[in-house]
C-alpha positions as CSV (number, residue, x, y, z in Angstrom):
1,X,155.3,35.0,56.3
2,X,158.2,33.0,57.3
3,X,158.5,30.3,59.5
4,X,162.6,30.5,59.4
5,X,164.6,29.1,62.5
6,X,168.1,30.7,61.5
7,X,169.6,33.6,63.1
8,X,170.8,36.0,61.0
9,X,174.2,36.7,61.2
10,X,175.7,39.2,64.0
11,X,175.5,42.5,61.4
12,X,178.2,45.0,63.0
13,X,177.3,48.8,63.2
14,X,179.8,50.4,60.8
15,X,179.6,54.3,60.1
16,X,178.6,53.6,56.6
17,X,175.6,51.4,58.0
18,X,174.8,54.3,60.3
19,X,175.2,56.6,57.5
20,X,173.1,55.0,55.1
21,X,170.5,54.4,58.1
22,X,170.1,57.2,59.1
23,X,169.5,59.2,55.2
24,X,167.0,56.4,54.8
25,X,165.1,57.7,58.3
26,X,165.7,61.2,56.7
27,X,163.0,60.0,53.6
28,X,159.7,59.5,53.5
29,X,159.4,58.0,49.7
30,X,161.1,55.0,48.1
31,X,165.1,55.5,46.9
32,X,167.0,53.4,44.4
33,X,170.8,52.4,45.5
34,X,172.5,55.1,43.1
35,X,170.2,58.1,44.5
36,X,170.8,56.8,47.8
37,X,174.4,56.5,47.0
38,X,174.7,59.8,45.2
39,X,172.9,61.8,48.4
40,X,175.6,59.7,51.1
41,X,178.2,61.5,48.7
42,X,176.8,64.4,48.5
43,X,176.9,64.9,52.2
44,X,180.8,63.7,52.4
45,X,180.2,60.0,53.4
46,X,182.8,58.0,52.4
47,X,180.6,55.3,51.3
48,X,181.4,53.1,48.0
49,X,178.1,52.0,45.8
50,X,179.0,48.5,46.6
51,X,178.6,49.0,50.0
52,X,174.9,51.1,50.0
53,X,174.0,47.8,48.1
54,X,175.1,45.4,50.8
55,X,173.8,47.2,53.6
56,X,170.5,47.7,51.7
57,X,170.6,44.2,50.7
58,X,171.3,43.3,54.5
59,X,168.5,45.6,55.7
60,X,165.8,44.0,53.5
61,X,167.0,40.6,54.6
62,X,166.7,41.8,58.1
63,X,163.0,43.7,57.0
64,X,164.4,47.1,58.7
65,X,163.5,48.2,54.8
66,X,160.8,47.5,52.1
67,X,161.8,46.8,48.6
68,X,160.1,46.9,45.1
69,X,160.6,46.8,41.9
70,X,160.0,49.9,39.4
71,X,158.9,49.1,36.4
72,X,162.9,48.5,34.8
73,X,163.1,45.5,37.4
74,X,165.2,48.5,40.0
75,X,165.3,47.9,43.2
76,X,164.0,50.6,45.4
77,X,164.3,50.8,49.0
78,X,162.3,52.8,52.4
79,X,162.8,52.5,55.4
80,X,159.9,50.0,57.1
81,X,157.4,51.6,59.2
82,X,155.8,47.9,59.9
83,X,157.7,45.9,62.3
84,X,155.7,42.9,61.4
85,X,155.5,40.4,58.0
86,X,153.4,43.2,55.6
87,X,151.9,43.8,52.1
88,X,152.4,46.8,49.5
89,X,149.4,48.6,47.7
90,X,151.3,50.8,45.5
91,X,150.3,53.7,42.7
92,X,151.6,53.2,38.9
93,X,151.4,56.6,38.9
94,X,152.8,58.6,41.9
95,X,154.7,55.7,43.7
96,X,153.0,56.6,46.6
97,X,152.6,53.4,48.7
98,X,150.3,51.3,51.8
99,X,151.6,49.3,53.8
100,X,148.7,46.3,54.4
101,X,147.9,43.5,56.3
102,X,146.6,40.5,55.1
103,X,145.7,37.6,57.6
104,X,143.7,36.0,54.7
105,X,146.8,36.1,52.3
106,X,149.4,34.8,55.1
107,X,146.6,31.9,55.7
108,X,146.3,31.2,52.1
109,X,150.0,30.9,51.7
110,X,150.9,29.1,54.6
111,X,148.5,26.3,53.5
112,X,149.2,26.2,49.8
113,X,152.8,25.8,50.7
114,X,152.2,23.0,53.0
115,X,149.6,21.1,50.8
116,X,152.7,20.9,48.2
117,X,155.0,19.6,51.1
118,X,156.9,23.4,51.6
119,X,158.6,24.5,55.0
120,X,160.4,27.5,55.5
121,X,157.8,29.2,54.0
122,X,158.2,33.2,52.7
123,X,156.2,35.4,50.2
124,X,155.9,38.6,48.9
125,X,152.9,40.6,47.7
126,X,152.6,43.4,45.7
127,X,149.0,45.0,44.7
128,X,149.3,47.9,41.9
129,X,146.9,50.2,40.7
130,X,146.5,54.0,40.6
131,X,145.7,56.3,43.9
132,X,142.7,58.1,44.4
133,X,144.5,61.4,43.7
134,X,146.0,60.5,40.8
135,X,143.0,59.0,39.3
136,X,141.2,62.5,40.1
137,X,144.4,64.3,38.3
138,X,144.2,62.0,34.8
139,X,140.5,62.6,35.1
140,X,140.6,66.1,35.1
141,X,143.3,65.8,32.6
142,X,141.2,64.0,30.1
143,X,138.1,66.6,30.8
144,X,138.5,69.8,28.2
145,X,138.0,72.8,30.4
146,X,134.7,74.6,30.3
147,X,136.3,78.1,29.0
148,X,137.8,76.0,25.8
149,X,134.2,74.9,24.6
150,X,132.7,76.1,22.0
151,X,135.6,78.7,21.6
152,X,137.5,79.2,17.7
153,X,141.0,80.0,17.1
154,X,141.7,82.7,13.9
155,X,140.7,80.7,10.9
156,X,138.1,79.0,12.2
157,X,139.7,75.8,14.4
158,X,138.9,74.6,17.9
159,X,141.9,75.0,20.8
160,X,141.7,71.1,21.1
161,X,142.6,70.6,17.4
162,X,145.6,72.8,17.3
163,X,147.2,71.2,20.2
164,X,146.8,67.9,18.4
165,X,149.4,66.6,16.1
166,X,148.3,66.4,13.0
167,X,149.1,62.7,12.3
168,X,151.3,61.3,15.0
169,X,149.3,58.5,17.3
170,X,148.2,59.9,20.7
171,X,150.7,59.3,23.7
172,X,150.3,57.8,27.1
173,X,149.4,60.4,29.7
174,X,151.9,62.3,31.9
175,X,153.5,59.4,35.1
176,X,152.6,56.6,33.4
177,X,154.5,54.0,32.4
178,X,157.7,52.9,33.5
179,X,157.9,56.0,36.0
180,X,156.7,54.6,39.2
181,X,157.3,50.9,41.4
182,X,155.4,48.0,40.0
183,X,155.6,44.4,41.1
């Protein structure tokens, strides 16, 4: 929430600020500034990587776009179906993201700021966790398959044994990690 009495600067319409408008309209997920860059490119727009940054930069500033962070500290970008001050709830996982609003947050920030003398007052929240459809994936993946119980390989050995390594330490599972936008 902002409570911000500048105007923004007049921001002229340029064909690379159409250009990179309209790929963003074009996507539905999130987009880092090379991808973004490297798709402009690939459909012959003259646009330098400097220049997707600005105009992203300028978008988010002007909240046309959202912006989080992967896990690396990237920026990634989407074009903002909110026209309004919003939150993120956003999968580890998949990346797949909720826009939210939060009265009770806005409230809570507003006065926080303001019992510690703050004006021009702005925030940012990001809630993490793992969607329901990913949760039901890693699930299943963790659950041995009914047609591998109780079955033996040649030699005596369970399917589930062979595929371990014999001595290495387990690993995390598949779109963990560093893969998808975090706070």
């Amino acid at each position: 929430m902002s409570t911000k009495t500048t105007e923004p600067a007049e921001v002229r319409n340029t064909k690379q600020r159409r250009a990179v408008t309209a790929e963003l309209h074009r996507l539905e997920d999130f987009i880092s500034t090379q991808d973004l860059h490297r798709r402009l490119q690939d459909q012959g727009e003259s646009v330098s990587l400097a220049t997707t940054y600005r105009i992203l930069q300028s978008m988010a500033e002007l909240g046309q776009v959202d912006v989080l962070r992967t896990a690396e500290g990237e920026a990634i970008y989407r074009r903002c179906e909110a026209q309004h001050h919003h939150h993120h709830l956003v999968c580890r996982s998949c990346g797949a993201t909720v826009e939210l609003e939060a009265p009770d947050i806005e409230a809570w920030a507003e006065n926080t700021a303001r019992r510690h003398g703050y004006t021009d007052v702005d925030h940012t929240v990001e809630i993490s966790g793992i969607c329901e459809q990913c949760t039901a994936r890693l699930e299943a993946e963790d659950t041995p398959g009914s047609e591998d119980r109780g079955a033996t390989l040649p030699g005596g050995g369970s399917p589930e044994a062979a595929q371990r390594p014999s001595s290495s330490p387990s690993t995390s599972r598949p779109g963990r990690g560093s893969s998808g936008p975090t706070r």
